[in-house]
Biopython code that builds the backbone (N, CA, C, O; Angstrom):
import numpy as np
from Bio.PDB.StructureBuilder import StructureBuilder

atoms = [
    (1, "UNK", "N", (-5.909, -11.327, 11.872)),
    (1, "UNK", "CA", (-5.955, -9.940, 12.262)),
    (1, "UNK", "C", (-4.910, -9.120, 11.521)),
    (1, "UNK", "O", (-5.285, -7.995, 11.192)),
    (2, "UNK", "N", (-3.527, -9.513, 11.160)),
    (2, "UNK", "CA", (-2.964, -8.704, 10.795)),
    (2, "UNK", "C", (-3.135, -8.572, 9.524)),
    (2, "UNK", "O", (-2.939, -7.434, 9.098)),
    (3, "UNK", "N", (-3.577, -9.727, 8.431)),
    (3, "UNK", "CA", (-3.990, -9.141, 6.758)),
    (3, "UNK", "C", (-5.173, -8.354, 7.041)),
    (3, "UNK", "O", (-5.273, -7.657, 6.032)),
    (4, "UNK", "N", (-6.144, -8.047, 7.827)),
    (4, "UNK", "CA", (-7.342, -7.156, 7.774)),
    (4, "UNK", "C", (-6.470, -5.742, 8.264)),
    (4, "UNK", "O", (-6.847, -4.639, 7.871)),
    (5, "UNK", "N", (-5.440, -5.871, 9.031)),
    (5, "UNK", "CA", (-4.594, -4.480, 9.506)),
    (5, "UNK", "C", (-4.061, -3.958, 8.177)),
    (5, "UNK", "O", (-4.435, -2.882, 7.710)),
    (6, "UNK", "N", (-3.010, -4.904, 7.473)),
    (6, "UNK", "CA", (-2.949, -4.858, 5.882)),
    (6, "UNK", "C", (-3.964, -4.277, 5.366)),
    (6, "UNK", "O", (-4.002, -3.090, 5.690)),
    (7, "UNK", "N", (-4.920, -4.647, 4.611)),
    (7, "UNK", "CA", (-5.442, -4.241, 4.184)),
    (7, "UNK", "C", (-6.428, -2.948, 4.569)),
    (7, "UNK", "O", (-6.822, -2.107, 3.761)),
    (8, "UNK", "N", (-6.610, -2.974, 5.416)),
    (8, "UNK", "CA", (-7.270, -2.114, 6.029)),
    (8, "UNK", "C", (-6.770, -0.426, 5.899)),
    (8, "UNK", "O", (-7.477, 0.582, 5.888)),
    (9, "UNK", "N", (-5.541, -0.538, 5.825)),
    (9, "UNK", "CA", (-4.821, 0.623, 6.105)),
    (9, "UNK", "C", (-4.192, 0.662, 5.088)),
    (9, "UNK", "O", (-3.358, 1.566, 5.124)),
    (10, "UNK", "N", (-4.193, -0.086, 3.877)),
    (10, "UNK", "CA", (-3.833, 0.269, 2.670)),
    (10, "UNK", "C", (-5.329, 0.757, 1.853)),
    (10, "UNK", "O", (-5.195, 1.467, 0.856)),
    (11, "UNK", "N", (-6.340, 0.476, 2.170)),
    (11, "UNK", "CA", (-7.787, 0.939, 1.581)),
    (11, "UNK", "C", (-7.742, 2.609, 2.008)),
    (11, "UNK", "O", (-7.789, 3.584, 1.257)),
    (12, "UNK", "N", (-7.637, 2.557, 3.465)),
    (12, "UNK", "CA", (-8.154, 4.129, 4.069)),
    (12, "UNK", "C", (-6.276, 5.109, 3.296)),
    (12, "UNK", "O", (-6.472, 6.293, 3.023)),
    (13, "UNK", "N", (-5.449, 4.829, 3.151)),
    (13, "UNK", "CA", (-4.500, 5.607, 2.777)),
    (13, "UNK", "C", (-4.739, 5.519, 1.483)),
    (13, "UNK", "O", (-4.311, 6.552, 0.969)),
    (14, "UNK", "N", (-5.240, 4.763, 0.624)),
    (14, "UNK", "CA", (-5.910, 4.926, -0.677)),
    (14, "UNK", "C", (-6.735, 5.691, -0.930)),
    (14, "UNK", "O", (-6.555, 6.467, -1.869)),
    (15, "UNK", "N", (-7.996, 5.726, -0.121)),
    (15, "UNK", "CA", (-9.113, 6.982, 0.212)),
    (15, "UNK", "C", (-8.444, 8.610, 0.200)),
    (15, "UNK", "O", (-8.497, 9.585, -0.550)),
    (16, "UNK", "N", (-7.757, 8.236, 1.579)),
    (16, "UNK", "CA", (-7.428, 9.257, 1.848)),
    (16, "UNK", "C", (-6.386, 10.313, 0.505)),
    (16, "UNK", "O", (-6.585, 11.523, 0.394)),
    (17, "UNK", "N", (-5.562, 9.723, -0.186)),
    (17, "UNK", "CA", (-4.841, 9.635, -1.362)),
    (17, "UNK", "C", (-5.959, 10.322, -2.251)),
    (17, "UNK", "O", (-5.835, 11.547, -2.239)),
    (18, "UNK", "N", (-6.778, 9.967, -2.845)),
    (18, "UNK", "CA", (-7.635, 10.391, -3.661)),
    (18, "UNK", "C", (-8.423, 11.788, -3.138)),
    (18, "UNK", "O", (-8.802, 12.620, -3.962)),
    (19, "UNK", "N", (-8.658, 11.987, -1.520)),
    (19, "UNK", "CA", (-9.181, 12.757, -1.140)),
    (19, "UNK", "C", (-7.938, 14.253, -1.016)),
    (19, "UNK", "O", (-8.345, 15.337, -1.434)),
    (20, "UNK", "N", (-7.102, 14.200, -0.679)),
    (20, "UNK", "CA", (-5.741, 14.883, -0.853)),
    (20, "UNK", "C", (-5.638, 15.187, -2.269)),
    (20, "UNK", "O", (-5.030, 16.257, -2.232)),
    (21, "UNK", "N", (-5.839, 14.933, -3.461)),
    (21, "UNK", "CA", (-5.619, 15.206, -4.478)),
    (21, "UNK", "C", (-6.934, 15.564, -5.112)),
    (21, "UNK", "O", (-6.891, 16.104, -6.218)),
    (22, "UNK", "N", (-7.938, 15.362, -4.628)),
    (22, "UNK", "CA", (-9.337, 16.120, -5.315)),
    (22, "UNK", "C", (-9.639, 14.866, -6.493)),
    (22, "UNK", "O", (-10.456, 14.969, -7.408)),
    (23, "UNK", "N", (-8.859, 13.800, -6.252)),
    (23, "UNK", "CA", (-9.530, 12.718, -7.803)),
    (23, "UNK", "C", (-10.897, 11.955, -6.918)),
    (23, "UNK", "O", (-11.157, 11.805, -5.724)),
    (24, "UNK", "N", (-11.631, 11.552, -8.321)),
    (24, "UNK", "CA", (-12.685, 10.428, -8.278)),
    (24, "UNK", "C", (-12.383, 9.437, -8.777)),
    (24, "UNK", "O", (-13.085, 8.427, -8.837)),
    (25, "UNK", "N", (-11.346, 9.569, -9.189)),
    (25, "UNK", "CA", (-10.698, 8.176, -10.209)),
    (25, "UNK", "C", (-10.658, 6.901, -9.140)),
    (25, "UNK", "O", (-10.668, 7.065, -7.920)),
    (26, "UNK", "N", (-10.613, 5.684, -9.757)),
    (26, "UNK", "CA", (-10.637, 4.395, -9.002)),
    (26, "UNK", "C", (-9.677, 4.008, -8.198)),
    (26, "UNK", "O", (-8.564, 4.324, -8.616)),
    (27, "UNK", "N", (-9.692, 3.206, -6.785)),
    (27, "UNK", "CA", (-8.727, 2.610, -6.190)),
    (27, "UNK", "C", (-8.667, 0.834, -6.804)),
    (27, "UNK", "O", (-9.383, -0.077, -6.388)),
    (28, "UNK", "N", (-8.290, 0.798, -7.185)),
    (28, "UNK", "CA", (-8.203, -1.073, -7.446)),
    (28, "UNK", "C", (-7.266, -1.678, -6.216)),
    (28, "UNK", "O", (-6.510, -1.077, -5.453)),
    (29, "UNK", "N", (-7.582, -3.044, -6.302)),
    (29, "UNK", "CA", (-7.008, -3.945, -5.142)),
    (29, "UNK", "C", (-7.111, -4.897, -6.104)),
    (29, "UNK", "O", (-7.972, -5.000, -6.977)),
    (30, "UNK", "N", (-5.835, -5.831, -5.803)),
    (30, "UNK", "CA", (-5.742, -7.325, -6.369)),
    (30, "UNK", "C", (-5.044, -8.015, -5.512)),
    (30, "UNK", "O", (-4.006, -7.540, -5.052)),
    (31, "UNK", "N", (-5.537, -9.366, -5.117)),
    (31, "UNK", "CA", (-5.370, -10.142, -4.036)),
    (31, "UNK", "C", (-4.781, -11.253, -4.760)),
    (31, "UNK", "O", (-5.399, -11.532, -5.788)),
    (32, "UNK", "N", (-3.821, -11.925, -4.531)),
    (32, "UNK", "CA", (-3.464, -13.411, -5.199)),
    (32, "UNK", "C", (-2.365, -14.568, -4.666)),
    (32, "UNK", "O", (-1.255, -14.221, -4.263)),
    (33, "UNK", "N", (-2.637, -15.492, -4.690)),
    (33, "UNK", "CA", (-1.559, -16.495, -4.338)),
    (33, "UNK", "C", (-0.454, -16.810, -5.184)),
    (33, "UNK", "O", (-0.953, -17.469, -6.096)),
    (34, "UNK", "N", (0.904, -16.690, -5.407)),
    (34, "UNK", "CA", (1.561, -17.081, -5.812)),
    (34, "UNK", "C", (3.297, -18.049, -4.918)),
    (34, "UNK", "O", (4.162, -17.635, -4.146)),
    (35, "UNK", "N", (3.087, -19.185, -5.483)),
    (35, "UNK", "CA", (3.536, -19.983, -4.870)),
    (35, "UNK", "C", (3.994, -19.703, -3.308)),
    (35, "UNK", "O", (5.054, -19.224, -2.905)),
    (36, "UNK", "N", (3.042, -20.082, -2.692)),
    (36, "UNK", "CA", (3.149, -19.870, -0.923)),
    (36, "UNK", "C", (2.521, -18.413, -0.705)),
    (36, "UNK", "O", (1.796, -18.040, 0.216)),
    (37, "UNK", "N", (3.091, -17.555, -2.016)),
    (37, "UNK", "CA", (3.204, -16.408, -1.536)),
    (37, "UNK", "C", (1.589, -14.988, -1.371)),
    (37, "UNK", "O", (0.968, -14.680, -2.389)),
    (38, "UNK", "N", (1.387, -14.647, -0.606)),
    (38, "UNK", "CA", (-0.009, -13.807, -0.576)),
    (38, "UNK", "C", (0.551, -12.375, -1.058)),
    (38, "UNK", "O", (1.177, -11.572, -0.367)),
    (39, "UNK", "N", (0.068, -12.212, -2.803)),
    (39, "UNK", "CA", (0.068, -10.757, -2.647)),
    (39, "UNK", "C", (-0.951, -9.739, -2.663)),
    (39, "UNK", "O", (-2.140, -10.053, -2.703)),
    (40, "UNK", "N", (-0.565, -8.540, -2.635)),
    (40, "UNK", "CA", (-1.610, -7.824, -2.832)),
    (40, "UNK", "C", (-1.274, -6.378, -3.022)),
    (40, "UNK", "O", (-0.522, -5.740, -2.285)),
    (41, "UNK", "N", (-2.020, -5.825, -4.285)),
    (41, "UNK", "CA", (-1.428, -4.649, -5.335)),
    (41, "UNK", "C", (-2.666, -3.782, -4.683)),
    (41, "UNK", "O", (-3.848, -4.082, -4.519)),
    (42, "UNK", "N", (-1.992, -2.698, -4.405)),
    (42, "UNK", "CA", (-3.244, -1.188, -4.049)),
    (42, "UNK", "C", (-2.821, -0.419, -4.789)),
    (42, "UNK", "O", (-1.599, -0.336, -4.669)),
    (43, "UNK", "N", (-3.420, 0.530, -5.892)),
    (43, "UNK", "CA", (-3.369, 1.369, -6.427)),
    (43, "UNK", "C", (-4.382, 2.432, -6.640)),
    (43, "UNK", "O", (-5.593, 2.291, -6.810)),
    (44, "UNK", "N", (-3.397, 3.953, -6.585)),
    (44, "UNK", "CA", (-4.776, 4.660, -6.565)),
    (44, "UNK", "C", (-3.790, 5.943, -6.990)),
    (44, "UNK", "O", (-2.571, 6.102, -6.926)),
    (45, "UNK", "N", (-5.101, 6.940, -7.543)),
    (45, "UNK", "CA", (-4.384, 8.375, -7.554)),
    (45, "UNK", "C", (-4.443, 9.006, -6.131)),
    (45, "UNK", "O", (-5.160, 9.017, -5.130)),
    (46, "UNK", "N", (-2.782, 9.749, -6.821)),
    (46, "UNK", "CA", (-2.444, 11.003, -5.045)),
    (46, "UNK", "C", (-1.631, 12.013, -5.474)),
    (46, "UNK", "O", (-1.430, 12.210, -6.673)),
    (47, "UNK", "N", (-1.360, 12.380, -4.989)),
    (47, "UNK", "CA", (-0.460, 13.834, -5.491)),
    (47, "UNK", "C", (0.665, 13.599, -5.756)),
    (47, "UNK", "O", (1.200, 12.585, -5.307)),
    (48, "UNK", "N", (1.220, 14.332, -6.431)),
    (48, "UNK", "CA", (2.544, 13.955, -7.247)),
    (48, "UNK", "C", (3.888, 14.221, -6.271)),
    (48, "UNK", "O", (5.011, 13.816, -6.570)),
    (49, "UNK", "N", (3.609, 14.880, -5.205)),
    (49, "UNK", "CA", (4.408, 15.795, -4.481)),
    (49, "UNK", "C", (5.082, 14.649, -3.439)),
    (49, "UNK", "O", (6.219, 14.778, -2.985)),
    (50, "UNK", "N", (4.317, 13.664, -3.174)),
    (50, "UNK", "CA", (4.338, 12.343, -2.579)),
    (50, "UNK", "C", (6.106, 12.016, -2.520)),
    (50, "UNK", "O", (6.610, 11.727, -3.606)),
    (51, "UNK", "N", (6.624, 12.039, -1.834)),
    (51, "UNK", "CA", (8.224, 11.574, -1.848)),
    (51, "UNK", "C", (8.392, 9.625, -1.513)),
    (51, "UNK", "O", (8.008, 9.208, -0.421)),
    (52, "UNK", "N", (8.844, 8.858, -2.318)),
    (52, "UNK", "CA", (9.370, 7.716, -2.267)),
    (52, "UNK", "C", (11.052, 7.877, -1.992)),
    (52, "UNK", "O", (11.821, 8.602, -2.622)),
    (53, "UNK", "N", (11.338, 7.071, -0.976)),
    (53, "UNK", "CA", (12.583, 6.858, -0.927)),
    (53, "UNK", "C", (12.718, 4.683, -0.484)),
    (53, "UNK", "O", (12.044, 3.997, 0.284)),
    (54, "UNK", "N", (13.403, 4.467, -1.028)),
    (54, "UNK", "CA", (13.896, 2.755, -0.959)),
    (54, "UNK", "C", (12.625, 2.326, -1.078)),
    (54, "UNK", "O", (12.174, 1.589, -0.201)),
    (55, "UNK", "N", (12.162, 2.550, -1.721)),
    (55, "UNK", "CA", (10.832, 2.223, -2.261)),
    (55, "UNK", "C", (9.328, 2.254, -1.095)),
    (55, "UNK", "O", (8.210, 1.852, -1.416)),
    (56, "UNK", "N", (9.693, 2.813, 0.202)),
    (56, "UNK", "CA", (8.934, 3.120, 1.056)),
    (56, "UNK", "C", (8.328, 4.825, 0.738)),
    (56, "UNK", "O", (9.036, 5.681, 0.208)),
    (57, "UNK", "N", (6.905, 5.058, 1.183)),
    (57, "UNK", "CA", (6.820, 6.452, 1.740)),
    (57, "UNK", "C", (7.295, 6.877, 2.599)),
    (57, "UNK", "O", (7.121, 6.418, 3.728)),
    (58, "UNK", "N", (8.457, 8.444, 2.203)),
    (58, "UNK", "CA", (9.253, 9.047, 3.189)),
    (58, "UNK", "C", (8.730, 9.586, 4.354)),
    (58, "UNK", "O", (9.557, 9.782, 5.244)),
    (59, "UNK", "N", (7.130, 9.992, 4.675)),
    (59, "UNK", "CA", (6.556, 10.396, 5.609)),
    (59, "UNK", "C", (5.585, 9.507, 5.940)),
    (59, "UNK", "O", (4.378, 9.670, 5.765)),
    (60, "UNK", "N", (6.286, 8.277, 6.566)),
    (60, "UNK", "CA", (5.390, 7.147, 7.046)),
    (60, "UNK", "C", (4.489, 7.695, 8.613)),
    (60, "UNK", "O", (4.884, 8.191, 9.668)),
    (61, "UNK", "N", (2.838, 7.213, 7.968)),
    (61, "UNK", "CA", (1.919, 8.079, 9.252)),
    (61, "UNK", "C", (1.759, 6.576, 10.207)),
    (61, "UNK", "O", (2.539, 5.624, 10.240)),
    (62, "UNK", "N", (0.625, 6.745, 10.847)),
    (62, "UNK", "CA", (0.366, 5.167, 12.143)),
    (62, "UNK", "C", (-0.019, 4.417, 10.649)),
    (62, "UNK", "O", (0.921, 3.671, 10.373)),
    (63, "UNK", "N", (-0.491, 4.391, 10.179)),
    (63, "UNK", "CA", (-1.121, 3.416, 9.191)),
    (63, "UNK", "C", (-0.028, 2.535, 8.151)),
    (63, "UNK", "O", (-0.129, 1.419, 7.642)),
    (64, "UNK", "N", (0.908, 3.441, 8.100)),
    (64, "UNK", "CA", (2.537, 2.684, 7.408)),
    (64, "UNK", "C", (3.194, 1.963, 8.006)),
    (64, "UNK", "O", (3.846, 1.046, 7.506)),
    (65, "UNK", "N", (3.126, 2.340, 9.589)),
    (65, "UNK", "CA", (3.978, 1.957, 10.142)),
    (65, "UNK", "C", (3.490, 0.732, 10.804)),
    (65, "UNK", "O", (4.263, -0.114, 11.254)),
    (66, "UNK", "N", (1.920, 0.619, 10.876)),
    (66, "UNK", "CA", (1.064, -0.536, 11.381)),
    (66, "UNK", "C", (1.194, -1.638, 10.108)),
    (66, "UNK", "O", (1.631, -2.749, 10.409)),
    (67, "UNK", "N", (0.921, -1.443, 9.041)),
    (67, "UNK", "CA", (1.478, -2.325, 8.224)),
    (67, "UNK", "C", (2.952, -3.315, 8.336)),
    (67, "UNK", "O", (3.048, -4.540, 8.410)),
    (68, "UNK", "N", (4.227, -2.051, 8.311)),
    (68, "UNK", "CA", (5.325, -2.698, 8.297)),
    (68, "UNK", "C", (5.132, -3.847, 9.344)),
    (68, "UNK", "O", (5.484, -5.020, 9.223)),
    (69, "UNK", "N", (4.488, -3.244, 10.408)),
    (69, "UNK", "CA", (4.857, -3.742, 11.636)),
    (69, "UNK", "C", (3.960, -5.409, 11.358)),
    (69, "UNK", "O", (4.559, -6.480, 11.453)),
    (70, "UNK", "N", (2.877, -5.330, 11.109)),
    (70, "UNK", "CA", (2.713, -6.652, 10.610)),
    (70, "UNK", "C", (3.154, -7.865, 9.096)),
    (70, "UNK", "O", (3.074, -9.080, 8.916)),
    (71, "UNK", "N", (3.598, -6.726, 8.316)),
    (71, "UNK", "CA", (4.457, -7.110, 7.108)),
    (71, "UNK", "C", (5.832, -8.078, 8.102)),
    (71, "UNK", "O", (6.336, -9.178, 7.871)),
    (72, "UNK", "N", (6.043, -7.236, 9.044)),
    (72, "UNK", "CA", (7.601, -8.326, 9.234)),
    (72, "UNK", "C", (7.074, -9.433, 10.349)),
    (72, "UNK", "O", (7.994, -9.764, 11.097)),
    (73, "UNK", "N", (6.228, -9.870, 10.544)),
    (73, "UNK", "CA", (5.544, -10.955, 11.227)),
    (73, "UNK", "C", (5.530, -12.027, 10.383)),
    (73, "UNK", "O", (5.786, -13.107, 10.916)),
    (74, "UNK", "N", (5.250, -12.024, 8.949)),
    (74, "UNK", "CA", (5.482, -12.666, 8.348)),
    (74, "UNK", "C", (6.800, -12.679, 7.094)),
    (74, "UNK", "O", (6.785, -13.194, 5.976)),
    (75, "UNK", "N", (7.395, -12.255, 7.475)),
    (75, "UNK", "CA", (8.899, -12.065, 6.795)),
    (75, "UNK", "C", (8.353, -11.699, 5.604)),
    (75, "UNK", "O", (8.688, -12.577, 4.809)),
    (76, "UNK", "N", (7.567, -10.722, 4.942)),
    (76, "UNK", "CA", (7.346, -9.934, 4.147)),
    (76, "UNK", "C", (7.788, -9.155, 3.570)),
    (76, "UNK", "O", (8.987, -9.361, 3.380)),
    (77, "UNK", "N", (7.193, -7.723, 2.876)),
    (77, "UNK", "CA", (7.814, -6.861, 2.078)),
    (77, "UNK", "C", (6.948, -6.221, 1.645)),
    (77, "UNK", "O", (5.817, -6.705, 1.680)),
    (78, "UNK", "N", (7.125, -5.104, 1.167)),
    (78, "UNK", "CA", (5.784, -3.783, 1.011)),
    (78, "UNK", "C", (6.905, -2.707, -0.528)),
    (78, "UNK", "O", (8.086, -2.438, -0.307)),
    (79, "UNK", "N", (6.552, -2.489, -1.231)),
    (79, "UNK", "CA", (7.230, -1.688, -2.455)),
    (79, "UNK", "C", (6.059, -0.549, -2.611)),
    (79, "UNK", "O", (4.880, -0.846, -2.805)),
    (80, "UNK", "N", (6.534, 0.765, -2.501)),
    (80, "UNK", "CA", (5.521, 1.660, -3.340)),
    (80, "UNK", "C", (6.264, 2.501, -4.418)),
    (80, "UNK", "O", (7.424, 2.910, -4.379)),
    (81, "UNK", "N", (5.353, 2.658, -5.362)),
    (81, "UNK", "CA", (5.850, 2.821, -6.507)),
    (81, "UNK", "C", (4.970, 4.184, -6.824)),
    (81, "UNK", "O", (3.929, 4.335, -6.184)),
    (82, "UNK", "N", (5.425, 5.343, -7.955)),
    (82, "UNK", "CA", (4.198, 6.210, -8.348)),
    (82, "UNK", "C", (4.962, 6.464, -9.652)),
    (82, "UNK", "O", (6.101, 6.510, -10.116)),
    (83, "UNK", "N", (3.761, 6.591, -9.950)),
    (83, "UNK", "CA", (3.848, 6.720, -11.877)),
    (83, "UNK", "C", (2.402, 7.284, -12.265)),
    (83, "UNK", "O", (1.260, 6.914, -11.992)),
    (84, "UNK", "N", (2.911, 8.292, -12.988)),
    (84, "UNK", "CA", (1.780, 9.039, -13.712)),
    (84, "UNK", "C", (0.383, 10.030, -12.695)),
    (84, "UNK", "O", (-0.635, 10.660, -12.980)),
    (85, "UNK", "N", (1.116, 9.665, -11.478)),
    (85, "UNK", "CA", (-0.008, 10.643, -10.387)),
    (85, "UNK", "C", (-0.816, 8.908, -9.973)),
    (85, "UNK", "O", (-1.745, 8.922, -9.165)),
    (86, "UNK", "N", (-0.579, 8.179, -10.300)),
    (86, "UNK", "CA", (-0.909, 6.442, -9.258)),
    (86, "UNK", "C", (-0.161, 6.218, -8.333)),
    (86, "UNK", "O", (1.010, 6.264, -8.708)),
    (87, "UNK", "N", (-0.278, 5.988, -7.267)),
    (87, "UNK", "CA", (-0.150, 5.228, -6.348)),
    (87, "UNK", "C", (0.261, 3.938, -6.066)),
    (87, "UNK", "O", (-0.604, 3.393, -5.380)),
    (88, "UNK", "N", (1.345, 3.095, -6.328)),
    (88, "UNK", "CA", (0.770, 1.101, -6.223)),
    (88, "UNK", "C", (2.111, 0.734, -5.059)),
    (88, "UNK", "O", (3.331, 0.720, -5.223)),
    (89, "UNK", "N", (1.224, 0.449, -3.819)),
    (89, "UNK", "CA", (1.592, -0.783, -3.041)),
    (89, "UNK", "C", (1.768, -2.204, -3.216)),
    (89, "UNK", "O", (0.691, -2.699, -3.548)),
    (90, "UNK", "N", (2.610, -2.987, -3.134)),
    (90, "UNK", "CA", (2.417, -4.104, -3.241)),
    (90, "UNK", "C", (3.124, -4.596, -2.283)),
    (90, "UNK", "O", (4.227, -4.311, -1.815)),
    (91, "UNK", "N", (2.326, -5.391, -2.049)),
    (91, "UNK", "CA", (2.564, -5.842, -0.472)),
    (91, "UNK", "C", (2.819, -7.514, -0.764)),
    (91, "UNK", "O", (1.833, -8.146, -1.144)),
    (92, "UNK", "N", (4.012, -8.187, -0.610)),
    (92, "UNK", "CA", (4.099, -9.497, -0.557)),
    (92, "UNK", "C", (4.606, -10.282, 1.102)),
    (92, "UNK", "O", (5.506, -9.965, 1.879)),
    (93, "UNK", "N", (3.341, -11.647, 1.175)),
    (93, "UNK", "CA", (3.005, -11.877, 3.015)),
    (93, "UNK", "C", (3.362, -13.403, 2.598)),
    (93, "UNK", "O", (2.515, -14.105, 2.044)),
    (94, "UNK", "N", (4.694, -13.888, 2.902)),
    (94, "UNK", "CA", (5.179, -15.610, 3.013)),
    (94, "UNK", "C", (3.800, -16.380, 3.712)),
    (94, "UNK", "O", (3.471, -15.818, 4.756)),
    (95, "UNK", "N", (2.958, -17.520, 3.352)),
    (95, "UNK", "CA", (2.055, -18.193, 4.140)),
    (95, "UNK", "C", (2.498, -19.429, 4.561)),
    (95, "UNK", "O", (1.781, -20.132, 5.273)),
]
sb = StructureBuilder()
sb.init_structure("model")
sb.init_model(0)
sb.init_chain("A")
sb.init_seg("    ")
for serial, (resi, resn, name, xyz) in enumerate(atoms, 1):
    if name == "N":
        sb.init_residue(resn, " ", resi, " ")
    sb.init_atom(name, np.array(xyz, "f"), 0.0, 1.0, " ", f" {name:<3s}", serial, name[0])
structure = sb.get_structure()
């Protein structure tokens, strides 16, 4: 339940991201195992206006905060990054 909360709410804030900024451009997702570790990269266009601070979004909505909240269930970690008007989450989940 909680990687479908993950993911789930990194897809619709991706949507929503693209819909806020008027793009059609692509959301990509990449899912992968690396040693033990489950990651997973969301990227998408959003508006530039977007504030990052410690590598979190500064105006975390229910959907950020439902993440963290299952990110630290598994002693995890979440980075967002923006470059060039993209978007990229990466979300790393200890298995």
């Amino acid at each position: 339940m909680d990687f479908v909360a993950i993911l789930s709410n990194l897809l619709e804030n991706a949507v929503n991201g693209c819909i806020e900024c008027g793009s059609r451009d692509e959301i990509t997702v990449n899912l992968r195992m690396k040693k033990e570790k489950l990651v997973i990269v969301c990227s998408n266009p959003c508006k530039t206006d977007l504030v990052i601070e410690n590598d979190i979004i500064k105006s975390k909505g229910t959907g950020i905060e439902s993440i963290l909240m299952a990110i630290d269930k598994y002693d995890g970690n979440i980075r967002y990054q923006m470059e060039d008007g993209i978007l990229t989450a990466c979300v790393i989940l200890n298995c």
